[in-house]
Each structure stands twice: as structure tokens, then as C-alpha cells.
N, C-alpha and C positions, 0 to 999 in steps of 0.2 A: 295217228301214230306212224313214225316213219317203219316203212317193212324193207327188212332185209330179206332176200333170195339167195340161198346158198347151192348149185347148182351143181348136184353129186350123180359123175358120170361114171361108164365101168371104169372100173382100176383106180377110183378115187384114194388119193393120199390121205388117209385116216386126220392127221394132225392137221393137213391145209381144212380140210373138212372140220374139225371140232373148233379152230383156233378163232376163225368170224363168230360162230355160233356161241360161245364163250363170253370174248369178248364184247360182242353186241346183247348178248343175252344177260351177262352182269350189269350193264350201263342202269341207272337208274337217276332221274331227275330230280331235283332238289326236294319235291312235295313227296318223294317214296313211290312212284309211281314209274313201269318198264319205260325205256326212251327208246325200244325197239320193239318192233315185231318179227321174229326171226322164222322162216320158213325154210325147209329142205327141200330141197324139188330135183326130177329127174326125168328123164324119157322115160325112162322102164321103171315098172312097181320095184323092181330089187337092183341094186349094181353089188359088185363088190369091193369089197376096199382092204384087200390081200388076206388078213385073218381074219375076217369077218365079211357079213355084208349087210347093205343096208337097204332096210325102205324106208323110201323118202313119200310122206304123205302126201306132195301136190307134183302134178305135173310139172310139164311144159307152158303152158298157158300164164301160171304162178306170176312167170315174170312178169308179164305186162302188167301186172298192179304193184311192182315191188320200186321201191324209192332208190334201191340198191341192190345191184348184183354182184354177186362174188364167184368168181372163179374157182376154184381149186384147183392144185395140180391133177394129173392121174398118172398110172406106171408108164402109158406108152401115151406123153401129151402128141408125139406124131402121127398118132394114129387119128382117120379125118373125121371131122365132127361129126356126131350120130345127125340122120336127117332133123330139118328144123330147123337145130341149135343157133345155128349162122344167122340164119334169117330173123329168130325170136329175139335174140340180142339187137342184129342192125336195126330193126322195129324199136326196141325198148330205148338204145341210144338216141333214134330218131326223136321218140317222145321226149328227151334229156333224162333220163333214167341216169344214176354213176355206175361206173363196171367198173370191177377191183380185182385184180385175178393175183395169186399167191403163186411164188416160187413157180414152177414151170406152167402152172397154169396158164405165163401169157402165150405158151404155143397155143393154146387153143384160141385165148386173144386176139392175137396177131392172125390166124386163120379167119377170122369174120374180116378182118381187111381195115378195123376201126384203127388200129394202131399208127396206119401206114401215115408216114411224115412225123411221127412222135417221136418220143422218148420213152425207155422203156427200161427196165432190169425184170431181171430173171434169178434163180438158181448161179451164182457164179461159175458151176463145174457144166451148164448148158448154156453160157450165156455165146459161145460160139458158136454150136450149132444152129441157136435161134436168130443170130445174126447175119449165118449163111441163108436159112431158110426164107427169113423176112429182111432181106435185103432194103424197103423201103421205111424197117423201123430202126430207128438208134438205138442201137443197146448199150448202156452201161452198166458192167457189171461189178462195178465200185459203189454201189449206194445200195443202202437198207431198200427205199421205194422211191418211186417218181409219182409224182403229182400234177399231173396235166387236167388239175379242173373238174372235170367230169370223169376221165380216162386215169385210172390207178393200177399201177404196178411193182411187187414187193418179191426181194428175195427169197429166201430161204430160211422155212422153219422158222424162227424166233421175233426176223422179222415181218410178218403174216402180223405176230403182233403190233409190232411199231405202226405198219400201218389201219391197221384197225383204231388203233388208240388213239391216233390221228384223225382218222374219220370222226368219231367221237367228241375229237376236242372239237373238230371246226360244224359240226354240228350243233352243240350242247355247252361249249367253255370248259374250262379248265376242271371246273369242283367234279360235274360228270365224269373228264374222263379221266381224273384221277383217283376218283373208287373205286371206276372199271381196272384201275391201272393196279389196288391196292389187291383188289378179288384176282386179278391173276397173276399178283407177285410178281410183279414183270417191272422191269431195270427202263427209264424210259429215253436214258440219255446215254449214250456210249461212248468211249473217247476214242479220236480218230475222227470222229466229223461234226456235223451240226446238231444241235440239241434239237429236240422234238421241238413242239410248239404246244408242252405240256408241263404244266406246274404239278408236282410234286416232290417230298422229300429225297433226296439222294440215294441211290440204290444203294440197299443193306451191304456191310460188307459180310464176309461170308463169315459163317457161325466161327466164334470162336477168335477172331480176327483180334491183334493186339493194337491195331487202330481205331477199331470202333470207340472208344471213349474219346478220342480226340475227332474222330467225324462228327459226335456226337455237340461237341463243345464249337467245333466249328460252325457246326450251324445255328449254333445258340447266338454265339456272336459275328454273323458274318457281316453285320452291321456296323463294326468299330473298322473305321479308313484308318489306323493303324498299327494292326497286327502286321507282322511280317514272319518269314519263314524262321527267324530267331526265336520269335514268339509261340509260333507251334512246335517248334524241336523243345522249347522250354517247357510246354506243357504236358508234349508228349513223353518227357525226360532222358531224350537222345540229341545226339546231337545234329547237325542239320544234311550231314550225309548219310546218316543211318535213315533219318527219317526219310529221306527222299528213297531210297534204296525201298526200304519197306513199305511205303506209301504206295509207290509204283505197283509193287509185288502184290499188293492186297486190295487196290483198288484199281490199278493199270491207269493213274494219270499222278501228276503230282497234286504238294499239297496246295499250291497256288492255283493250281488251276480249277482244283476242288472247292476252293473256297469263291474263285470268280461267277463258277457256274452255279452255286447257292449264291450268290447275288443275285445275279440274275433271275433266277428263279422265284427268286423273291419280288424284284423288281415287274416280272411278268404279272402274278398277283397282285401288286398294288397297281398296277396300269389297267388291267381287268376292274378290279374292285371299289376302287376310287375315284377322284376328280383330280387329285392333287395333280399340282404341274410336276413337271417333268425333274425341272430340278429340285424340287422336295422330293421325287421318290430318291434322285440321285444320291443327297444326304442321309436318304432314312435305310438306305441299302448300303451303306460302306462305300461308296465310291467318292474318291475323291473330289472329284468337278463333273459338272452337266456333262464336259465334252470327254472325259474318260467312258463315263455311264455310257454315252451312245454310240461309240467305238465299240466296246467290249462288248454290248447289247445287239450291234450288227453283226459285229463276228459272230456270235453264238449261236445268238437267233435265226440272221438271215435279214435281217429287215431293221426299219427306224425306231425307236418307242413308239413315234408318233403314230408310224403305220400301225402297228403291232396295237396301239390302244381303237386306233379306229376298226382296225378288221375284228377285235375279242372283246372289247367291254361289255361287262353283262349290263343287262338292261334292269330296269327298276322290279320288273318281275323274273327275274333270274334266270333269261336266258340271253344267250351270247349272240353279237352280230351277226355274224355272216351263216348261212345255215348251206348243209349240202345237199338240199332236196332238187329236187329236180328244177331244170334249165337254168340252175344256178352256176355261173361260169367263176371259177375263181383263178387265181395267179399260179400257175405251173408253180410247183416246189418239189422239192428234193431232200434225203436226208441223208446226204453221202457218210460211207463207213468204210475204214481201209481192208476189215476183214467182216465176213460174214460165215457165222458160223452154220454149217449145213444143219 
């Protein structure tokens, strides 16, 4: 079983701290059976984590058997690493161990020295101080998280998530981490930048929302290449500036763009699940021609079909290629987002 280490120092951020723990702790694999082993570990028997405080059952040592470490933020990330910490991490990296650190978490990152020559995001309202401080790491403070392979680094709060889910998927394939995704009600695709590299239904619209029956219908059909926006103003029973206007307001994209990213989505699934070529998923997902499918499927995704089928198809016994355990290298990725909410 892959074990995850969540590493809660003094002044531990309650949320960076439960949000791995959660989301690795919900994951489960297609037979019913945990896809993680989630561990808390710290220097000290107790830290605090401002209302409350915590014991964490394992040490320091924890790490060196964990497939993955997770940072969490703390109140004062500039404060310098308690002894050890530095050295337990560069050890566990040595071994290819993956380090993920949340929202300001990578100050303490970036203090073990792993970060230096990367790419990185943080917290957006610290991503300059981190940039001052670790002068030899790039900080972008425009993306949900960065994906350097081994080396993982996530804004703030909500996306802690995203990149967890992410772990998940390229651990496990899409079915895992979109029950992880379903147990923590969590939104996996945001508009403003790249869709995850997770199949799931379309984030709910909020209670009460007088688009849900037409999100609803949309996804039923997102497979007919000829609806157009006259079509869903028609179903919705307004007209095609009203609906844009309200579509916006309820879901924050339009309804075109809603309906390309349930293609897609769909498309990810059938490239996961099947053998079909390329251009029969292209037909069975609403796209026009092969060559609209693998434009729109680049933009969204990031990548070809083609790549996208080779790095995720599940295998005959239901797990997904590429796995994130140890000294396994994979392709830097990113999920940039124009705003991150704290």
C-alpha cells in the first residue's frame, strides 16, 4: 500500500493539515479496498495548530518508509526548520520518495534546497516574499499547483485539493480519483485555466441555480456535433444573451465552453476505458472531425489523445499506467488558474 506522511510542525495550518489526510484517506480502489496509508508525523509528541493542537502518532523517522510526503503550511513558514527536518526530507528525495507541500508550505520546501532550479507556487498573497527569499526557485503565483515529477507544489486552501486529486489520478486513473473527488465534494476543473487530468461530472451548480436543468440536459447530450448556443437558449427558454449573462453568473464560464469541457471529459474516459481509435471516440463525444477533437483536447488537457491514452489507460486489472511511487519520473505539469482563492 502506497503510504502517505503528513508532516505537522508547530503552528501547523489546520486545513493544509486535514485536506491530504482526507483526500488520500477517502481514495479507494476499485475492489473496496484503502489506495493509501496515511500517517501524521512530527518532531514533537504535540505541535499546535492555533485552536487546537495536535499528536501526531509517528515521528520523524515515519518518513523514510512513506511513498509520499506532504508538507503543510505553518503560521510562521519562515521560521527555520526544527533540527532533522532538512536532512529527513533530502534523504527521503534521495531515495525518490514524492514531496508535496500546500500553500506556504513550500517555504519550508524551498529551505531543504530540493526546489532550487524548479518551479514552484505558493499562497499568491506570499508568493513574493518566497521569491525574494528563494531566489534560485521560480515562483509562479498564477497556478492552482506545479508538477515537477517528483517535486509538488499547490496554492492555497482549496487548491491543496486539486493537487491531491491529481496525485490520486496519476497514481490510480480516473474512477479512484473521482470518488475521492465525489467524498470531498470538490469542483475539479476551474475556468481560467487547464482542466485537471480527472474525469468527473461537471461541478454542481450552486443549490437552487436556475441552470441546473440545462447543465443537466447538457450533459446528457454532449454528444450530438450539432447543438449550438441557439439550441440551449431554446432549451433553456431565453434567449441567447440572457443565457450567456446567467450561465456566466452561475457557473463563471459560458455555455460553450461548458459543453466542450463535458466532451472532453468524456473523451478522457473513453481513451482511459477503451481501445477505440481516436476518431471513433471523436464521433461518439460530439466533435465534429478527428482534427477539431485533438485541438480542443490539447487546449484543455495539455497534451495529444494519443499521449493522454498512453500515460492513463487502465490496464485489464483496473489500474492506470503511470503510477507516482517512488523513482518514478514523470513530465512536469501545471494547472494554471487566473485567481486562487485563499
Amino acid at each position: 500500500m502506497h503510504t502517505v506522511a503528513v508532516l505537522a510542525l508547530e503552528g501547523v495550518i489546520p486545513f493544509d493539515l486535514s485536506a491530504p489526510i482526507d483526500a488520500f484517506g477517502w481514495a479507494r480502489l476499485p475492489d473496496g479496498r484503502e489506495a493509501y496509508r496515511v500517517r501524521v508525523c512530527s518532531v514533537a509528541d504535540e505541535v499546535s495548530a492555533g485552536a487546537f493542537r495536535v499528536r501526531a502518532p509517528y515521528g520523524l523517522d515515519a518518513l523514510a518508509d512513506a511513498d509520499t510526503i506532504v508538507l503543510p503550511g505553518t503560521a510562521d513558514p519562515t521560521a527555520p526548520l526544527p533540527q532533522g527536518v532538512a536532512e529527513a526530507l533530502c534523504a527521503a528525495a534521495a531515495n525518490g520518495t514524492r514531496i508535496a507541500s500546500i500553500c506556504v508550505g513550500a517555504f519550508l520546501f524551498a529551505a531543504t534546497g530540493l526546489l532550487d532550479g524548479l518551479r514552484a507556487t505558493t499562497h499568491w498573497i506570499a508568493a513574493q516574499d518566497l521569491a525574494a527569499r528563494y531566489p534560485k526557485v521560480t515562483v509562479d503565483p498564477n497556478v492552482l499547483y506545479v508538477d515537477n515529477g517528483q517535486f509538488l507544489t499547490s496554492a492555497g486552501a482549496a487548491a491543496a485539493m486539486d493537487m491531491c486529486l491529481h496525485m490520486i489520478r496519476t497514481d490510480h486513473g480516473s474512477a479512484v480519483a473521482a470518488q475521492a473527488a465525489r467524498m470531498c465534494v470538490m469542483p475539479l476543473e476551474r475556468e481560467g485555466g487547464q482542466a485537471q487530468f480527472i474525469v468527473r461530472a461537471q461541478p454542481p451548480a450552486p443549490a437552487g441555480a436556475t441552470m441546473e436543468p440545462v447543465l443537466r440536459w447538457l450533459d446528457e447530450h454532449a454528444d450530438r456535433d450539432d447543438l449550438t448556443l441557439a439550441d440551449i437558449a431554446a432549451r433553456a427558454g431565453m434567449s441567447t444573451r440572457t443565457l450567456n449573462r446567467r450561465f456566466r453568473e452561475q457557473t463563471g464560464t459560458t455555455p460553450l465552453q461548458w459543453l466542450h469541457r463535458a466532451r472532453v471529459r468524456q473523451a478522457q474516459h473513453l481513451l482511459e476505458t477503451t481501445t477505440d481509435p481516436v476518431e471513433r471516440i471523436a464521433t461518439r463525444t460530439g466533435f465534429g472531425s478527428p482534427t477539431a477533437f485533438r485541438d480542443r483536447f490539447k487546449r484543455v488537457v495539455g497534451t495529444s489523445p494519443y499521449a493522454y491514452r498512453r500515460a492513463f489507460q487502465v490496464s485489464p486489472e483496473g489500474a492506470a499506467g503511470p503510477k507516482g511511487a517512488r523513482g518514478t519520473a514523470r513530465p512536469a505539469t501545471t494547472a494554471p488558474h487566473k485567481t486562487d482563492n485563499p
